[in-house]
N, C-alpha and C positions, 0 to 999 in steps of 0.2 A: 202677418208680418210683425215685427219688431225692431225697436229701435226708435229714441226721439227723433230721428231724422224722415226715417219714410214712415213712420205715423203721422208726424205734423204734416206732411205733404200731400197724405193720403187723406186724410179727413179734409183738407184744401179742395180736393179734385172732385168739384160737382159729378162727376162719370164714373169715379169710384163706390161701386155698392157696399156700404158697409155695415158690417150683423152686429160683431160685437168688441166693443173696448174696454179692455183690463190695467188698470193705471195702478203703480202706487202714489201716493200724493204727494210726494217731491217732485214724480213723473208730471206729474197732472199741472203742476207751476211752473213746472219748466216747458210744459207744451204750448202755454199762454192761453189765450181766449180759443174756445171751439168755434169754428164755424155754424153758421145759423145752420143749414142744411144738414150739416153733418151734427148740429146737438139733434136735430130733430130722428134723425135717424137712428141715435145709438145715444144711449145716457152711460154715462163711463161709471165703473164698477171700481172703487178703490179697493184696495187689498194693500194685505201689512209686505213688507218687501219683503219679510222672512218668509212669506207663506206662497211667494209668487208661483211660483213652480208648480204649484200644486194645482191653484185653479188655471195653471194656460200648460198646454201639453206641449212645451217647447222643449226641442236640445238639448242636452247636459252642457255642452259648450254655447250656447245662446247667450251672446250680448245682447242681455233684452235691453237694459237700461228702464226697467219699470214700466217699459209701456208694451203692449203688444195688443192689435185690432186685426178682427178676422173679417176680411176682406174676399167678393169675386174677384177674378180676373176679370181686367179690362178688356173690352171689345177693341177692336183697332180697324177692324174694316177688311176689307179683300186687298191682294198685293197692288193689284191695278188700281184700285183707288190712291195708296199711297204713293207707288212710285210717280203715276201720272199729275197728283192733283195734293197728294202731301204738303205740308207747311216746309218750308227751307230751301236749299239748293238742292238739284237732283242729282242725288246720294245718298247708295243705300251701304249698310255692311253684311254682309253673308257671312254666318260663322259654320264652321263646318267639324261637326262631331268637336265643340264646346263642350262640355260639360259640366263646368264646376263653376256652380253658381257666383262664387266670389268675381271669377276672371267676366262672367258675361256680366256682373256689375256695375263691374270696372270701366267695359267697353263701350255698355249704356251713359255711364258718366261721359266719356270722350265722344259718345256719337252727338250724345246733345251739344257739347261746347263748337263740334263743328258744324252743326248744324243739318244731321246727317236726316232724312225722312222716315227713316226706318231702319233696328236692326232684326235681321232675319234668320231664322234659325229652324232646321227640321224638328217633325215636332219629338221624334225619337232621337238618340243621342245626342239631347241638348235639356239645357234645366229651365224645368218650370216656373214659374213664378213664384217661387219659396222667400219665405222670412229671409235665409241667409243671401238670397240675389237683390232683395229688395232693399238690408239695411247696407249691403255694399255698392249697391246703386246710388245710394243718398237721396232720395228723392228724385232721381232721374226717372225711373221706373214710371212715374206717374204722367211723365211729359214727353218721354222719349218712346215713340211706338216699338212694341216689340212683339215680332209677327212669326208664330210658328206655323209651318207650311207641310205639309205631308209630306211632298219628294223636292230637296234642295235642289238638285238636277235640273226637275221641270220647271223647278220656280227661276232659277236662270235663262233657261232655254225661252221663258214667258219674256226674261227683262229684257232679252235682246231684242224678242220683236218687240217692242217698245222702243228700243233703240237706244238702251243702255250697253253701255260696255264694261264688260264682265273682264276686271284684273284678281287674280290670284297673288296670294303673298308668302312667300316662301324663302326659308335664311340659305338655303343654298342656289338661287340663282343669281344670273348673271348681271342680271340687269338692274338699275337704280330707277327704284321709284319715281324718283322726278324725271329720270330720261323715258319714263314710261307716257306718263301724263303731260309732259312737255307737248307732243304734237295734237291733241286730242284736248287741250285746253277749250271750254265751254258746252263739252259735251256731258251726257248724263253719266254716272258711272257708278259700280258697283264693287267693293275692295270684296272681297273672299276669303277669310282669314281660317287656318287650322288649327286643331289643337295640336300641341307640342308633341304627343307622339304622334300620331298618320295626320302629319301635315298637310297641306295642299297637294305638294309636288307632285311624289309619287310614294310609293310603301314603303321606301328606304329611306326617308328624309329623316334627319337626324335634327335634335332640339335646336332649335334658332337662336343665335347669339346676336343677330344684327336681321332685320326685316330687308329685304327686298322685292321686287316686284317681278314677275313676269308674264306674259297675255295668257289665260287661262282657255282653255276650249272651247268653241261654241258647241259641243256634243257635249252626250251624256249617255251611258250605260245603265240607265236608272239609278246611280247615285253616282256619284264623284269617285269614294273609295272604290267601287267597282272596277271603276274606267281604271284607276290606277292601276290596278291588279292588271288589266290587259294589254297594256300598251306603254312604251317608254314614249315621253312626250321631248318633242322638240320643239323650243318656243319659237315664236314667229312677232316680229317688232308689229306694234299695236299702229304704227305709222301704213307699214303697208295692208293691213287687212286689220279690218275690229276687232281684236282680238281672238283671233282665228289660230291652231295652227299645223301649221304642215309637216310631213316628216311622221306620218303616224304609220305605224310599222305594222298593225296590225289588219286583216282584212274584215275581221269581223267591225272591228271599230270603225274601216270606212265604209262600211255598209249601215253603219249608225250615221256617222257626218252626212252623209247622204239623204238618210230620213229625215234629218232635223235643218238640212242645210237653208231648206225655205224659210224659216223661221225670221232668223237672221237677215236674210237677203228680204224678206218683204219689210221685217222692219226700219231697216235703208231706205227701201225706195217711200216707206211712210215718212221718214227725217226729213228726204229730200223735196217732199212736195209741200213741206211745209205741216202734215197734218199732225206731229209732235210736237209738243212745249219746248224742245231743248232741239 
């Protein structure tokens, strides 16, 4: 990673394992006092700022700003751990075929100020923990968990039985986000957001100019993009069913609702007898 913002953060974060730090020495004053843990671990390497490049295999476009530290990835735990027992309110974000490290940056910065528990991302078409995700993070990166998941699908179909309610975000529907969350006020919940071309919606959704919300499916065809391809969706108000919806035109698809439909329905009856947080 690079950047005086998510190095100073990163050498902060006792959980951060860190190999190696390459500083120029403007870098290295402007980063202030190193942490005890983090001198003990890495003794920073100055270099002349003409030569940086040379010793750190960065970018051509890399705002290093003189510092860059080679860093693991951060552990963050299992989904169930976070969504059940996570720090914050229960909310998670799901980014779906994300992929440009700037924008999941970005969206790490917003999850932490609202105090989101996690954002979650497949672990295929979605960016890794790279220098350019982590100096547009700002140091979110370090405090904000970020959880990639093998199938985004299943890892929804898991939240619901948990008894999270799963909204999708999409600029071409009907419905306004607050009239969404209006009746479901104190429950858990999880936004779903797309990238700007294969949106949420379905495979014709065109770039968003204004976000709105509408109940996403408790099914899955092993991925989302999939299900789009086989079925045009009809939303259904998240008041009468958790974000369930009806109106699905295809048979194979309700031959998938049907296999997953337990899921959902035991996570209920877990809310209602009390044995959830939320």
């Amino acid at each position: 990673m690079f950047g005086l913002h998510a190095v100073r953060d990163a050498l902060a974060n006792p959980k951060r394992e860190k190999i190696r730090l390459v500083v120029t020495q403007n870098a290295l004053d402007r980063l202030g006092e190193i942490p005890a843990e983090a001198a003990a671990a890495v003794s920073p390497e100055i270099v002349d700022a003409r030569t940086f490049d040379k010793h750190v295999p960065l970018p051509p476009e890399s705002v290093h700003q003189g510092a860059a530290l080679e860093v693991k990835p951060l552990k963050w735990g299992s989904l169930a751990d976070l969504a059940l027992e996570g720090a914050g309110k229960p909310l998670l974000v799901a980014l779906d075929r994300v992929t440009d490290p700037h924008n999941i940056g970005a969206i790490l910065r917003s999850a932490e100020v609202f105090g989101a528990r996690a954002v979650i991302a497949p672990a295929r078409h979605s960016a890794p923990e790279t220098g350019a995700l982590a100096k547009t993070a700002s140091g979110a990166l370090e405090r904000q968990p970020y959880l990639r998941v093998v199938n985004l699908a299943d890892a929804l179909i898991e939240l619901q039985g948990m008894g999270y309610i799963v909204i999708g975000l999409d600029g071409t529907a009907t419905e306004d986000l607050s009239e969404v969350l209006e009746p479901i006020k104190g429950r858990a919940i999880c936004l779903v957001l797309g990238a700007e071309g294969p949106a949420c919606a379905n495979a014709r959704s065109r770039p968003a100019t204004s976000w709105r919300a509408f109940p996403m499916p408790a099914i899955s065809a092993r991925s989302t993009s999939r299900m789009r391809r086989q079925s045009r969706f009809i939303p259904h108000h998240a008041a009468e069913a958790d974000c369930h919806f009806n109106g699905i035109g295809r048979p194979r698809v309700l031959r998938i609702a049907a296999r997953h439909a337990t899921c959902v329905k035991a996570g209920e009856r877990r809310r209602r007898r009390g044995l959830l947080p939320f």
